[in-house]
C-alpha positions as CSV (number, residue, x, y, z in Angstrom):
1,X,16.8,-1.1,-10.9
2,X,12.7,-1.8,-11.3
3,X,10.5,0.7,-11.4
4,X,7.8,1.8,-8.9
5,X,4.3,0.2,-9.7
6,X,1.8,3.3,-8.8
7,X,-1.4,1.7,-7.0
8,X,-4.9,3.3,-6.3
9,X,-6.1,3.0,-3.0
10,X,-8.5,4.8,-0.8
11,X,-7.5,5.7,3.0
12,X,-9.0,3.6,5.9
13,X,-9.1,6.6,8.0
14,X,-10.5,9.3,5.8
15,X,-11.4,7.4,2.7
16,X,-9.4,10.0,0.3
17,X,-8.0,8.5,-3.5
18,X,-4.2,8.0,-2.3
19,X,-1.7,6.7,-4.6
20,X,0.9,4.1,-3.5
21,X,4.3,3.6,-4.7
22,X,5.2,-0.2,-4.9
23,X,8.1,-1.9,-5.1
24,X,7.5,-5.2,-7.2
25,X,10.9,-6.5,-6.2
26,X,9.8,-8.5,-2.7
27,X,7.2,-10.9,-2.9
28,X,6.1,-10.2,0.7
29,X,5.9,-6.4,2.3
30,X,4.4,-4.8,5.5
31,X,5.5,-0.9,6.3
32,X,3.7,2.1,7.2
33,X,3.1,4.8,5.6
34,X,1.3,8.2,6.0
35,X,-1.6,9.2,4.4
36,X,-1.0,12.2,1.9
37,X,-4.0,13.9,2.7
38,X,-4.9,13.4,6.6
39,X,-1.3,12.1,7.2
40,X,-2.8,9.2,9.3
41,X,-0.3,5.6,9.7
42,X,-1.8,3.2,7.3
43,X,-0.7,-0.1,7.7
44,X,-0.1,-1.7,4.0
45,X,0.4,-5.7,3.5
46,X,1.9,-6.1,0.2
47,X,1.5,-10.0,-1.5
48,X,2.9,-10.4,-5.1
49,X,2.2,-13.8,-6.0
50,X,4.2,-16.1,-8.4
51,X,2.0,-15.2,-11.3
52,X,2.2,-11.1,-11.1
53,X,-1.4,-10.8,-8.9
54,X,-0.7,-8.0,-6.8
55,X,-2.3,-8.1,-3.5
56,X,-2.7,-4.9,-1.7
57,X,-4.2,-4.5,2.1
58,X,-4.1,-1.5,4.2
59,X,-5.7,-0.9,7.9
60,X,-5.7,2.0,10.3
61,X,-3.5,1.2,13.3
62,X,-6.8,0.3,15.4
63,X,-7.9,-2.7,13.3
């Protein structure tokens, strides 16, 4: 079993320090998850490329 990566981010909707749990085991991930403070849907787009760069995205629901 790997470990959970944490991962700073800030919220698109109310721009709150949020932490993110990820899962380095899929190259490729898109889920939604609500923001811990405002409890908003972010949408996150996860890209782990073959060298360990972790790509991280998120968007409200309205971009």
């Amino acid at each position: 079993m790997q470990a959970l990566t944490e991962y700073p981010a800030q919220c698109p909707y109310c721009g709150e320090n949020i932490v993110l749990l990820i899962d380095e085991s899929e190259s490729e991930q898109n889920y939604i998850e609500d923001c811990q403070v405002c409890c908003q849907p972010i949408i996150i787009d996860i890209t782990i490329h073959w060298d360990g760069e972790l790509n991280v995205e998120l968007h409200s629901e309205n971009e």
